[in-house]
Z-matrix of the N, CA and C atoms (Angstrom, degrees):
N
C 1 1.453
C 2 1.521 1 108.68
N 3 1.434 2 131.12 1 154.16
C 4 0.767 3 141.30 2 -158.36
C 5 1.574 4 120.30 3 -87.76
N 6 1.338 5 136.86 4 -159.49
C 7 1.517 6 124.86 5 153.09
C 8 1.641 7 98.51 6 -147.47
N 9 1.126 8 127.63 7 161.36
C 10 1.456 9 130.26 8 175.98
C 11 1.594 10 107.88 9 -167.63
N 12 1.688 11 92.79 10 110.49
C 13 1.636 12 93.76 11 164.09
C 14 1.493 13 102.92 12 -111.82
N 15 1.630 14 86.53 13 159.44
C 16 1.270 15 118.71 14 -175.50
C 17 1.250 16 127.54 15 -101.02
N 18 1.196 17 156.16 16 70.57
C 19 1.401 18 172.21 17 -117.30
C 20 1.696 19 110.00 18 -100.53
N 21 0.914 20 130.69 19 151.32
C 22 1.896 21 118.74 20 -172.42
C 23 1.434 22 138.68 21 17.94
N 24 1.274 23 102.14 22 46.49
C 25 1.254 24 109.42 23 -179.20
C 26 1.717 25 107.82 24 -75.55
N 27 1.263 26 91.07 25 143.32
C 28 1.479 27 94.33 26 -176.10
C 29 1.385 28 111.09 27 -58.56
N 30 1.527 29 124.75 28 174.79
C 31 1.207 30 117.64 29 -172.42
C 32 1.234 31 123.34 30 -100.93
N 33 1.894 32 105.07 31 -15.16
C 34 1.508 33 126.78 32 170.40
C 35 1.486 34 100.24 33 -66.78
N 36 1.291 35 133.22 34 -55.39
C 37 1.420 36 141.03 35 -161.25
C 38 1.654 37 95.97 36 -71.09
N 39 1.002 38 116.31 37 -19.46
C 40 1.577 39 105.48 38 -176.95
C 41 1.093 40 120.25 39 -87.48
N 42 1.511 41 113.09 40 -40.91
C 43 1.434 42 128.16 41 -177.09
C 44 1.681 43 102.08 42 -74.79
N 45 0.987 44 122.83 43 -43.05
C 46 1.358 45 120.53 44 177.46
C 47 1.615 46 109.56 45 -75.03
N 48 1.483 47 143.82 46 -64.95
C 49 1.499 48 109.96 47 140.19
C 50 1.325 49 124.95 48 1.86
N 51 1.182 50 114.84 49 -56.46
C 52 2.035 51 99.98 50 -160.94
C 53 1.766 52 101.30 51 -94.18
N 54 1.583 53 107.45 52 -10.09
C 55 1.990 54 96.27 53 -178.15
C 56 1.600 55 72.56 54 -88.45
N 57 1.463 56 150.50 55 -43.95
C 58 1.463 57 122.60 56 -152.07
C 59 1.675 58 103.14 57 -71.04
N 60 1.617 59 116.40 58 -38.73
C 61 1.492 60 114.22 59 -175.22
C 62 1.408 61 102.28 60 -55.39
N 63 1.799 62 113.97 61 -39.72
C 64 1.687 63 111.14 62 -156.98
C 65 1.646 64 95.50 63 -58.29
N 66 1.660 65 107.34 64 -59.95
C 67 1.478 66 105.90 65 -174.33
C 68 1.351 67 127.06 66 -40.71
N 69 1.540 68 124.90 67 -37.02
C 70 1.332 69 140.16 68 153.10
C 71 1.135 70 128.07 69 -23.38
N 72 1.664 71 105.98 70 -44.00
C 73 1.611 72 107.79 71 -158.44
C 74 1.505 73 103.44 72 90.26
N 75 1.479 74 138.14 73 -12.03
C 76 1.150 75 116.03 74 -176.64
C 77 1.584 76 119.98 75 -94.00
N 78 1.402 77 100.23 76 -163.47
C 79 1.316 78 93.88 77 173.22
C 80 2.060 79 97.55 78 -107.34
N 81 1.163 80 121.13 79 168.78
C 82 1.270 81 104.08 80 163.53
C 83 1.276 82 140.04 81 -76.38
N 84 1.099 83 127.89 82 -28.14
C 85 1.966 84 129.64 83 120.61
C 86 1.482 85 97.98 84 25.68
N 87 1.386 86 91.27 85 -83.42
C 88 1.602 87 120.97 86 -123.61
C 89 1.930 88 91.31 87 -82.38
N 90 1.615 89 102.43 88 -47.04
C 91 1.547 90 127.96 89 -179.70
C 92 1.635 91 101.32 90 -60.33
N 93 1.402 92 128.32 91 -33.85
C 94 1.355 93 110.52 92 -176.61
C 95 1.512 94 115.71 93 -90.17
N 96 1.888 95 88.39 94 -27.43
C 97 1.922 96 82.39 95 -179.31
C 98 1.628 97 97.35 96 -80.97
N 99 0.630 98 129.20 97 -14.67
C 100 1.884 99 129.63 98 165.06
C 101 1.704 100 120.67 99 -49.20
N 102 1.316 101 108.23 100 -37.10
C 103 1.150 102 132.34 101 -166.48
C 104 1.864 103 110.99 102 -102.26
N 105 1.272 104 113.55 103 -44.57
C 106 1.405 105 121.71 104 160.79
C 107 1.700 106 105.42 105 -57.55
N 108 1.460 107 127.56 106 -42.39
C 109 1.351 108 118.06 107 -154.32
C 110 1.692 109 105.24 108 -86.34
N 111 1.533 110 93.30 109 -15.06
C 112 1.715 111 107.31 110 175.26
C 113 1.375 112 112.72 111 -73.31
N 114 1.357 113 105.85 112 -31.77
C 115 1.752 114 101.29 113 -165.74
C 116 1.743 115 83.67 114 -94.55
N 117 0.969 116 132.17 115 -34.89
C 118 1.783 117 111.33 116 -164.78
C 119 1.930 118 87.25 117 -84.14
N 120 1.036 119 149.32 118 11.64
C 121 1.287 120 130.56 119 142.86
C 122 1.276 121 126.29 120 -49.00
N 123 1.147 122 115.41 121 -72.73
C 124 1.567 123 138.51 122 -178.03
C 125 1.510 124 98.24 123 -62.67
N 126 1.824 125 133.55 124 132.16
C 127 1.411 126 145.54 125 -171.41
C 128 1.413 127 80.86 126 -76.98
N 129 1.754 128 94.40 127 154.65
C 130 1.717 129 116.18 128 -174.25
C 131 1.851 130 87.11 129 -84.76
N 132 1.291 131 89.45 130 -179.93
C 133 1.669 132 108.06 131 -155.51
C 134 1.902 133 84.69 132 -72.48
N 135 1.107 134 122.94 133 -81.42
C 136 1.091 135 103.33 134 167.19
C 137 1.943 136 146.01 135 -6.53
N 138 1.405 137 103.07 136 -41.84
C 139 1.475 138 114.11 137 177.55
C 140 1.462 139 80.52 138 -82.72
N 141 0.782 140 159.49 139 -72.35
C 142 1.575 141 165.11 140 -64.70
C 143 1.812 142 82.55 141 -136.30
N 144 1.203 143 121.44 142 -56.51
C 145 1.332 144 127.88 143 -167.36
C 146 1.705 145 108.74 144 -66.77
N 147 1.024 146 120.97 145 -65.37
C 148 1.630 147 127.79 146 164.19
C 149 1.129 148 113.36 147 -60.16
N 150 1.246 149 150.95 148 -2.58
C 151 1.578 150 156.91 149 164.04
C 152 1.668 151 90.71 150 -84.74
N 153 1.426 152 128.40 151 -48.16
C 154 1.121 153 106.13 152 -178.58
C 155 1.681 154 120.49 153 -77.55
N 156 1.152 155 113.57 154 -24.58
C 157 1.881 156 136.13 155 -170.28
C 158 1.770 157 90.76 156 -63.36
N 159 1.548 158 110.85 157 -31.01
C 160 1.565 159 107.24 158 -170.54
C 161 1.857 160 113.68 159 -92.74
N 162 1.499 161 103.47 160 -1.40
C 163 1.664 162 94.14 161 179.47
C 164 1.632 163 90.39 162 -76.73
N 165 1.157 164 93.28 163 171.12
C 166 1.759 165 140.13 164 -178.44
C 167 1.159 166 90.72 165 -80.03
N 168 1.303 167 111.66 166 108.62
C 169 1.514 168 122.79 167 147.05
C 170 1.493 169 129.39 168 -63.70
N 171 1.377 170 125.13 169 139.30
C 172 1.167 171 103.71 170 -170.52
C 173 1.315 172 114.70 171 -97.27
N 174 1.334 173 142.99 172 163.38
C 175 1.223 174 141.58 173 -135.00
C 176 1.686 175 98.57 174 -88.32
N 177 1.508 176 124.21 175 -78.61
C 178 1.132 177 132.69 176 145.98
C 179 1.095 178 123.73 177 -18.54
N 180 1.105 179 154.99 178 -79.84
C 181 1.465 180 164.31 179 -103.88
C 182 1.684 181 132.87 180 -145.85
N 183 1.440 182 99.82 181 94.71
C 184 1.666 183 103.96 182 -156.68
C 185 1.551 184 85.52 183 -61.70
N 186 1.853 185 99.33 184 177.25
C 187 1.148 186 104.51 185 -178.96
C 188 1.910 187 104.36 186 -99.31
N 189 1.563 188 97.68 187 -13.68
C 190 1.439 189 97.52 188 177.20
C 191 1.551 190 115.32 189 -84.27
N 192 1.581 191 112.36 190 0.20
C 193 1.341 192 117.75 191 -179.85
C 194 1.378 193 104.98 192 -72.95
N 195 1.748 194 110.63 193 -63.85
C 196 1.222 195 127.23 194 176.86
C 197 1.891 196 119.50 195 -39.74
N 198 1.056 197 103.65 196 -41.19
C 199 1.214 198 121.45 197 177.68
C 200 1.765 199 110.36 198 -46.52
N 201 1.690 200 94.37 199 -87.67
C 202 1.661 201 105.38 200 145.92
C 203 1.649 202 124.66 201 2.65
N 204 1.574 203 96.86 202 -76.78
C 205 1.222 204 111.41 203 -165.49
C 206 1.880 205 108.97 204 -70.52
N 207 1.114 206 123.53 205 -20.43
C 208 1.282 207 125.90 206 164.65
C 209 1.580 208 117.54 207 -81.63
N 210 1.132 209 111.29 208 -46.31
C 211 1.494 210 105.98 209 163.08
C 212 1.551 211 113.00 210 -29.96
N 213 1.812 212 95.20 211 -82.17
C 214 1.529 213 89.96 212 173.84
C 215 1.400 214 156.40 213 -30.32
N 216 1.559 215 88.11 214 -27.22
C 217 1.890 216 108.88 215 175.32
C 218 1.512 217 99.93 216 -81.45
N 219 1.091 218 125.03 217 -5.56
C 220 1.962 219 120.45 218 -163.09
C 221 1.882 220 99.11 219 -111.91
N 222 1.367 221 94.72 220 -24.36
C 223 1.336 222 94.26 221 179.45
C 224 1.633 223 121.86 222 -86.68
């Protein structure tokens, strides 16, 4: 496992870190690597962006049509 310090962290971001770990039950350790392992789950906006550029368009059917066409049903 790794180690990672963090150098100038603001002082708002810290203190709020340690009331979210307190509420947790954790320690902040434990609450930030908790919180780092959450955000590197989910692909960065980028992966996320070209994952979508690669679905199959459908032949017929823009996606701004569809769009449209649901609006309309809500309105």
């Amino acid at each position: 496992m790794g180690d990672l310090l963090i150098r100038d962290l603001p002082v708002q971001t810290h203190d709020e870190l340690k009331r979210r770990a307190q509420a947790a039950g954790m320690s902040l350790q434990a609450y930030a690597a908790q919180v780092l392992g959450q955000h590197t789950i989910a692909p960065s906006l980028e992966e996320w962006l070209r994952s979508l550029a690669e679905l199959p368009r459908h032949p017929e059917i823009s996606g701004a049509e569809t769009i449209r066409a649901v609006r309309d049903e809500l309105l």
